[in-house]
C-alpha positions as CSV (number, residue, x, y, z in Angstrom):
1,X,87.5,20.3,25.5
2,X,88.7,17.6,23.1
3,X,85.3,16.6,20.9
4,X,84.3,14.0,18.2
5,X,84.1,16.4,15.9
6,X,87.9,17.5,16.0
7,X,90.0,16.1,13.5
8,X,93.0,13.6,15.0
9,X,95.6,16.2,13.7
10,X,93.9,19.3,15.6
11,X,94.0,16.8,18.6
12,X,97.6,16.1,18.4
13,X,98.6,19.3,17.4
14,X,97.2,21.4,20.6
15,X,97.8,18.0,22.9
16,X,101.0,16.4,22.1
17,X,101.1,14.5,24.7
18,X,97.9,12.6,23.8
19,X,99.6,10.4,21.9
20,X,99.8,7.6,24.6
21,X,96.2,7.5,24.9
22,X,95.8,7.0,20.9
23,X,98.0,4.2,21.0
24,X,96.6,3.0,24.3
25,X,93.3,2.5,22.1
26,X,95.2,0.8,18.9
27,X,95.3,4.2,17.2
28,X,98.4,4.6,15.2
29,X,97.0,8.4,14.8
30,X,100.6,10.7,14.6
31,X,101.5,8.1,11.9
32,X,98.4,8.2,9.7
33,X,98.4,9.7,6.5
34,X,94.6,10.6,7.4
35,X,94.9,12.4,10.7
36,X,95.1,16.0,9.0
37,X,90.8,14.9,7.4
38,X,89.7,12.2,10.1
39,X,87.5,13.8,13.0
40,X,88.0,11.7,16.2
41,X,84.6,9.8,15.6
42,X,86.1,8.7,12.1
43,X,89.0,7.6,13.2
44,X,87.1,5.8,16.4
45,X,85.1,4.1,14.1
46,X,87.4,3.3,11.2
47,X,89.2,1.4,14.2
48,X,86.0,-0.1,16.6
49,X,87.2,1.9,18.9
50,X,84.6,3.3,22.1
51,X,84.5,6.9,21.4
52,X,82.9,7.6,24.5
53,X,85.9,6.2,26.4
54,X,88.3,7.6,24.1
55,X,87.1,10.8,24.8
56,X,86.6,10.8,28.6
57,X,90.3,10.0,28.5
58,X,91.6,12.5,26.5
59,X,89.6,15.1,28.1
60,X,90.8,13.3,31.4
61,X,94.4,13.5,30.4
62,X,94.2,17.1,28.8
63,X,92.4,18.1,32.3
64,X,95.6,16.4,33.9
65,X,98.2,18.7,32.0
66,X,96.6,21.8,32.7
67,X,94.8,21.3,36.0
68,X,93.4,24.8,36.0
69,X,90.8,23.7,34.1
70,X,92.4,26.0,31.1
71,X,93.3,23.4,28.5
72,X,92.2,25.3,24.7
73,X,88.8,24.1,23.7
């Protein structure tokens, strides 16, 4: 389970295929020199982005990939 409390890069690093939703929330994450020390509420914040929707989806979309309900948390 993806949290707010995980940096960007530990996100990106066990999910690469989160990507899309990053950018679908005007988060140029991968890119950012800060992703390796941001946690997810940082970065959501940094940006005015809804963390509470940015984390439904990525747990939505990690849920997705591994429908087993297995997905590293």
């Amino acid at each position: 389970m993806i949290t707010k409390w995980m940096t960007v890069e530990e996100i990106l690093l066990c999910y690469p295929k989160m990507v899309p939703v990053f950018a679908q929330h005007g988060l140029a994450c991968p890119g950012c020199s800060l992703a390796a020390f941001d946690s997810l509420e940082r970065a959501a914040k940094a940006h005015d982005v809804d963390l509470t929707a940015l984390i439904r989806e990525l747990n939505d979309t990690a849920a997705e990939a591994c429908p087993t309900g297995t997905f590293a948390q």
